[in-house]
C-alpha positions in Angstrom: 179.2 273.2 89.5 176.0 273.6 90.9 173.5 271.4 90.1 170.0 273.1 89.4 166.9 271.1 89.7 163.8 271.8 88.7 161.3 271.3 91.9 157.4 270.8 91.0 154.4 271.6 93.4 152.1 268.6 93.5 149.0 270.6 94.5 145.2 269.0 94.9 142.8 269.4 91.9 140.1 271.7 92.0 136.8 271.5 93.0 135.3 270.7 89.7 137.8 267.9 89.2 137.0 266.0 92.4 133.0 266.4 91.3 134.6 264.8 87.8 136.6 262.2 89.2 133.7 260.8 91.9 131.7 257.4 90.7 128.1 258.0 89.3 125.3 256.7 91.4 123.7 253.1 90.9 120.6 254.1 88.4 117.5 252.3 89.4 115.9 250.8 86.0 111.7 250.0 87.2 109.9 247.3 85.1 107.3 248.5 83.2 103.6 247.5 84.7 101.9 244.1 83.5 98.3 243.1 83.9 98.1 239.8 85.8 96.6 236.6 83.7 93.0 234.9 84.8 94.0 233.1 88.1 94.5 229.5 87.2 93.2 227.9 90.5 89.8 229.5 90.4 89.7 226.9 87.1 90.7 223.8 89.2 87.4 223.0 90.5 85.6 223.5 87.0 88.4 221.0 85.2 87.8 218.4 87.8 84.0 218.5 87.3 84.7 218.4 84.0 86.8 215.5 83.3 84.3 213.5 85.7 81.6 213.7 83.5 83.9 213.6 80.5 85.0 209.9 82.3 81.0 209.3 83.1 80.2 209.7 79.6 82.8 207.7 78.4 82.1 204.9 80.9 78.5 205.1 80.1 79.2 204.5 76.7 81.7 202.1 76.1 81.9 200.1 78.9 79.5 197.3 78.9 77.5 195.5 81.8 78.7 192.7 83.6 76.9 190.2 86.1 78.0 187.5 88.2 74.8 184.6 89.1 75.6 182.7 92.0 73.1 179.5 91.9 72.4 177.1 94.6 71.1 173.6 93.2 69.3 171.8 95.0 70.7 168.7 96.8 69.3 165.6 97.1 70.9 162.0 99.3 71.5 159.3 97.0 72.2 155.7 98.3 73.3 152.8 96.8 74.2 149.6 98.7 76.8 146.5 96.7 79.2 144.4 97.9 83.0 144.5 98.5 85.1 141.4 98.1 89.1 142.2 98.5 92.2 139.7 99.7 93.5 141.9 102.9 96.8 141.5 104.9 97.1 139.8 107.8 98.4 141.5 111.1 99.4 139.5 114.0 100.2 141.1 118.0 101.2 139.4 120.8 101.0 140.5 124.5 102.1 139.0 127.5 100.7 140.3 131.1 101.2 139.5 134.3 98.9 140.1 138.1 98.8 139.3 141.6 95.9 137.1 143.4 95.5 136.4 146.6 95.0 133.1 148.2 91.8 132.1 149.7 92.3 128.4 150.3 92.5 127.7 154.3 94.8 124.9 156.0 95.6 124.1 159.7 99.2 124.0 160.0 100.4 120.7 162.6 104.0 120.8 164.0 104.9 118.4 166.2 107.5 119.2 169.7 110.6 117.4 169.4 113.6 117.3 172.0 116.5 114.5 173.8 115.7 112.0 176.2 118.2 110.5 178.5 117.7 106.9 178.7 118.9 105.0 181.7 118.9 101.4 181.5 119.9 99.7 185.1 118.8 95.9 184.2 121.6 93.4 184.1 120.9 92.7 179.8 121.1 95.9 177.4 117.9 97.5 176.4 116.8 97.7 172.3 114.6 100.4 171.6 113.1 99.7 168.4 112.2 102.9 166.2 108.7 104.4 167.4 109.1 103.2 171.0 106.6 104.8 173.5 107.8 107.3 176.4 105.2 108.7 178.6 105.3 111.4 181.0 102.4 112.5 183.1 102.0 116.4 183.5 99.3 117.3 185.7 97.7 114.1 185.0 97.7 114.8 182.1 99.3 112.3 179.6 102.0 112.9 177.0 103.6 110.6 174.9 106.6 110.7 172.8 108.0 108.5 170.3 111.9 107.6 169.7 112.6 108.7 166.2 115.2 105.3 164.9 116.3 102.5 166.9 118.4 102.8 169.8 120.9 100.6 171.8 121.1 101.6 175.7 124.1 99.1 177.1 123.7 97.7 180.6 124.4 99.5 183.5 124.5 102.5 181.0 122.5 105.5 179.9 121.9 106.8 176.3 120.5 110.1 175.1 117.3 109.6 172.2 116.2 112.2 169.7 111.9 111.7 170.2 109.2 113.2 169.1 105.4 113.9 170.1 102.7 111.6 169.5 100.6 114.3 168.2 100.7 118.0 167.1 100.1 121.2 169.3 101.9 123.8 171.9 100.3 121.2 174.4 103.4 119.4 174.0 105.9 121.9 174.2 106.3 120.2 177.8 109.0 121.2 180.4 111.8 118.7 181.6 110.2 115.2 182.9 110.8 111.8 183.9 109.8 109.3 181.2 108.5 105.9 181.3 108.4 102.7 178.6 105.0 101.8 178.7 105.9 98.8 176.3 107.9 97.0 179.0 105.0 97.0 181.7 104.2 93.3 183.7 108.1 93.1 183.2 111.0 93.7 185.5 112.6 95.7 183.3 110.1 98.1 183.5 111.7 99.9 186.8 114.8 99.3 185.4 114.5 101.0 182.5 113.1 104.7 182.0 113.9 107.9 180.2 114.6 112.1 181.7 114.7 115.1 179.7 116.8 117.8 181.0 114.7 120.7 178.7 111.8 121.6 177.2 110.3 119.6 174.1 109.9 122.2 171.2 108.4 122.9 168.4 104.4 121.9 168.9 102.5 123.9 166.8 98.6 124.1 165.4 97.6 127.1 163.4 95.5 128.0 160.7 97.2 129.1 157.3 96.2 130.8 153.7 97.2 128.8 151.0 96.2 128.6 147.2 93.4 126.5 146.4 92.1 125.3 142.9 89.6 127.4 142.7 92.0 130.4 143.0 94.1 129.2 140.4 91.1 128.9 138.3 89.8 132.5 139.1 92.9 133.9 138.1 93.0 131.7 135.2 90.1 133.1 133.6 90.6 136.8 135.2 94.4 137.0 133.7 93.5 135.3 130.5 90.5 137.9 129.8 93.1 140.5 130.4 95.7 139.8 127.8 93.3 139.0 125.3 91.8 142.4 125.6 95.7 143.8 125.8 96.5 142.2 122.7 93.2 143.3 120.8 94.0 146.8 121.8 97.5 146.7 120.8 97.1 145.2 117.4 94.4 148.4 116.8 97.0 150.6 117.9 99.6 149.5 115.5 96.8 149.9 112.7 96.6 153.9 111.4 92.8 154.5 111.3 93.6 156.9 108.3 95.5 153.8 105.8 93.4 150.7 106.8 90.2 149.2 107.8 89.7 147.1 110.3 86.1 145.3 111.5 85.8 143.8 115.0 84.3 140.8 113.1 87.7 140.0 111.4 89.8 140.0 114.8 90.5 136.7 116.0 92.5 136.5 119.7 94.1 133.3 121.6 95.8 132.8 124.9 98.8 130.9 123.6 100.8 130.3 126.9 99.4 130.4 131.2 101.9 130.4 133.8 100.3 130.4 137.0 104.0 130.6 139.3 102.7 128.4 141.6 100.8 125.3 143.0 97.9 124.2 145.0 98.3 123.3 148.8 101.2 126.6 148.3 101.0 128.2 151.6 101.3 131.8 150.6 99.5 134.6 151.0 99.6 136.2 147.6 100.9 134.4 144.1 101.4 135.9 140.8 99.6 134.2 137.2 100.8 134.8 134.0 99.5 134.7 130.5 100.4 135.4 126.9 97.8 136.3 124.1 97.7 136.8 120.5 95.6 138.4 118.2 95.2 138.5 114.7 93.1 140.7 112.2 92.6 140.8 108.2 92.7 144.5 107.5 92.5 146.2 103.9 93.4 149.3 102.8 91.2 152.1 102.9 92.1 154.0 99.6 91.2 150.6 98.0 87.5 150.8 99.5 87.3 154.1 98.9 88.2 154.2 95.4 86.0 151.4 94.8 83.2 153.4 96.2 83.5 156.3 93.8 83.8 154.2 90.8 80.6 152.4 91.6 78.8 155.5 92.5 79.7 157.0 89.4 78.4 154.2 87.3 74.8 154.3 88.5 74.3 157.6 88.7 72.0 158.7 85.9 73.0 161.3 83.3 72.8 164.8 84.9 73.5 164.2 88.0 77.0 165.1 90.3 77.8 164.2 93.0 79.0 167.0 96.0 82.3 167.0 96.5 83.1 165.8 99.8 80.2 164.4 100.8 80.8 160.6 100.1 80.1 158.8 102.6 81.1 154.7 103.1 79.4 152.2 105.5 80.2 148.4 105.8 79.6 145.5 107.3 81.3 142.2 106.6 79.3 139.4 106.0 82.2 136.8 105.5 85.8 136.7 107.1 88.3 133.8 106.4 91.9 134.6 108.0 92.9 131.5 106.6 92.6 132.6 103.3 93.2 136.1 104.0 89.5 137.3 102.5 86.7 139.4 103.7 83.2 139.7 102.2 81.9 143.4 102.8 78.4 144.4 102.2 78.5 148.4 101.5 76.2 151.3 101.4 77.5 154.4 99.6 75.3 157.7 100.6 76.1 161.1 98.5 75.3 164.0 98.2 74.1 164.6 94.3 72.9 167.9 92.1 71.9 168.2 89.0 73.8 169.7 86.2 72.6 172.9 84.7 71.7 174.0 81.3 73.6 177.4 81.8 73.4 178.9 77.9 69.1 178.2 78.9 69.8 180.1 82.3 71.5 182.7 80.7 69.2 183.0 78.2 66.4 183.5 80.8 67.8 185.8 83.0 68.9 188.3 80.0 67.6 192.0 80.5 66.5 191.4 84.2 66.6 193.3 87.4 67.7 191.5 89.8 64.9 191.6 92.2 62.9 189.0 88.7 65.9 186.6 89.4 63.9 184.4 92.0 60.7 184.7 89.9 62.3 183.6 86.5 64.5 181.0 88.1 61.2 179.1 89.2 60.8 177.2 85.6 64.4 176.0 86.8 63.4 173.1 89.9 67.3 172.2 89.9 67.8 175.6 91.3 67.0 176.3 95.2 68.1 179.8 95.1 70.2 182.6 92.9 71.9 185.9 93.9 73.3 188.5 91.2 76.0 191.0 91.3 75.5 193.7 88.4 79.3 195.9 87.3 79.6 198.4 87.1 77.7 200.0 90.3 75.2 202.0 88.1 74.2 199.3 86.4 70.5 198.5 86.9 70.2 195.0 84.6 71.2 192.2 83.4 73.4 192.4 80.1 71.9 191.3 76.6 75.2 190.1 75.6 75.3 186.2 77.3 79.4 186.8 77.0 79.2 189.2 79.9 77.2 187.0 82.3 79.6 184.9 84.4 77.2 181.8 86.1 78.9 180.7 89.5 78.0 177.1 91.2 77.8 177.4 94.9 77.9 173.4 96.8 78.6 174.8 100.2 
């Protein structure tokens, strides 16, 4: 069975169609026309001028004059002189020092030659030399004589070697060997018999001149080393004082030397010897808040009524009439010196000055003689006078 199908032609539209089926164009809608308002920044410089004289009329208006007076009173010196009695605290220092000095004192030194003599004895009886027995020996012809220092024994037929020494002092002596005789045994015959020999030089003769400490160098140094450590110990009892916390017066020091040690002798053949010395010193001190204090309240008792005194310009002197360290009191006499002003009648000043330029200030303030000199300062800058209103006049005290 055949199968018949219908077959359809799928053909493109016609031209009108495609003109029907295309998008329409984008339509352009224009705004209509609108005039432009009065440009606004042309107005800026009109406003500002504006609201500056709206503020100057204000200002001018309510705000109300100021001034400031800045017054110099005169200043005068006040003195007043009292006395100041107070119990102080003692303060002791010590201080020990120590220097060298040199000798002065002069002194011939004297040594005497020494040596061994060989005694030979050749008499038939033994020979007793008796401590200080004479040998002589000629040198030159020139006699020296030596001395046996203890007794001696020489046995018969024998010979016995004696420790001498010179009859005097000196190099002179320092004599080579020689061949001793005993002058004591002279006019005897034993005097052949017996006789001496060294076999080396005598030594040890000696004369020279030597430095030594003398009293008067001890004494020197005394006074020298003593004036020393007094001044030491005065100058280290002021440094342990603060300047700032205490008073302290020359007058109520008191110094001692309480030990000397002079480290050596007189007749000391040295060249150079060291003294020693110890000193203390004591002082009755106060404090100076006390004196200070005391000052002010004084001062301010014999001022009379309307006067001040500038701050900062007290000034104290004193001098101490008594001192006792014993009793640990000091008699002061005092003389206070300040600077004073009087006080001012400011409702009367501001009473004058109302109304006023500033260039009448100096003028009017002349019926014021506590017043050396005045500045003003007028708020707000236009101002040309001095307020009516005493509540807006500000007086300022200048003590500079």
């Amino acid at each position: 069975m055949v199968n018949k199908r219908k077959i359809f032609d799928i053909t493109p539209p016609p031209a009108k169609a495609k003109e029907f089926l295309k998008l329409p164009k984008k339509i352009e809608v224009k705004e209509p026309l609108v005039k432009p308002p009065f440009p606004v920044k042309k107005l800026r410089p009109i406003l500002i001028i504006a609201g500056l004289l709206l503020v100057g009329i204000f200002s001018f208006v309510f705000i109300k004059t100021k001034a400031e007076i800045e017054i110099w009173p005169v200043k005068e010196q006040t003195q007043f002189k009292t006395k100041f009695s107070r119990a102080g605290e003692l303060i002791t220092q010590s201080q020990s020092v120590s220097q060298e000095f040199a000798s002065t004192g002069k002194a011939t030194k004297a040594e005497k030659a020494q040596g061994l003599i060989r005694v030979y004895n050749n008499y038939h009886l033994e020979q007793i030399l008796v401590a200080d027995t004479r040998f002589w020996c000629f040198k030159k012809d020139e006699l020296r004589e030596f001395k046996t220092k203890q007794k001696a024994v020489i046995p018969s037929r024998g010979q016995l070697d004696v420790a001498v020494m010179a009859a005097g002092a000196g190099e002179e002596y320092n004599i080579d060997p020689c061949t001793f005789s005993i002058p004591g045994l002279k006019g005897s015959s034993r005097y052949t018999a017996v006789y001496g020999k060294s076999f080396s030089s005598m030594t040890g003769g000696a004369r020279m001149e030597m430095t030594q400490v003398s009293q008067e160098d001890l004494d020197m140094a005394k006074e020298t080393i003593a004036e020393k450590a007094l001044a030491e110990a005065k100058a280290a009892l002021k440094n342990s004082i603060s300047p700032a916390e205490y008073i302290l017066v020359d007058e109520a020091i008191e110094t001692k030397i309480i030990e000397v040690n002079p480290l050596t002798e007189v007749g000391k053949n040295v060249d150079n010897f060291i003294f020693q010395a110890k000193a203390q010193a004591q002082a009755l001190v106060f404090k100076k808040a006390e004196l200070e204090e005391f000052a002010r309240a004084y001062l301010l008792s014999q001022l009379p009524q309307g006067k001040e005194p500038v701050k900062g310009s007290l000034v104290v002197g004193y001098l101490p009439e008594t001192v006792d360290l014993a009793k640990g009191e000091m008699l002061l006499n005092l003389e206070i010196s300040v600077k004073t002003y009087h006080t001012l009648d400011e409702g009367a000043v501001k009473e004058s000055v109302k109304n006023l330029r500033p260039s009448e200030l100096t003028l009017t303030l002349r019926k014021f003689p506590e017043i050396a000199r005045a500045e003003t300062k007028l708020w707000p800058f236009w101002a040309k006078t001095i307020p009516q209103d005493e509540t807006m006049i500000k007086i300022k005290l200048n003590l500079d």
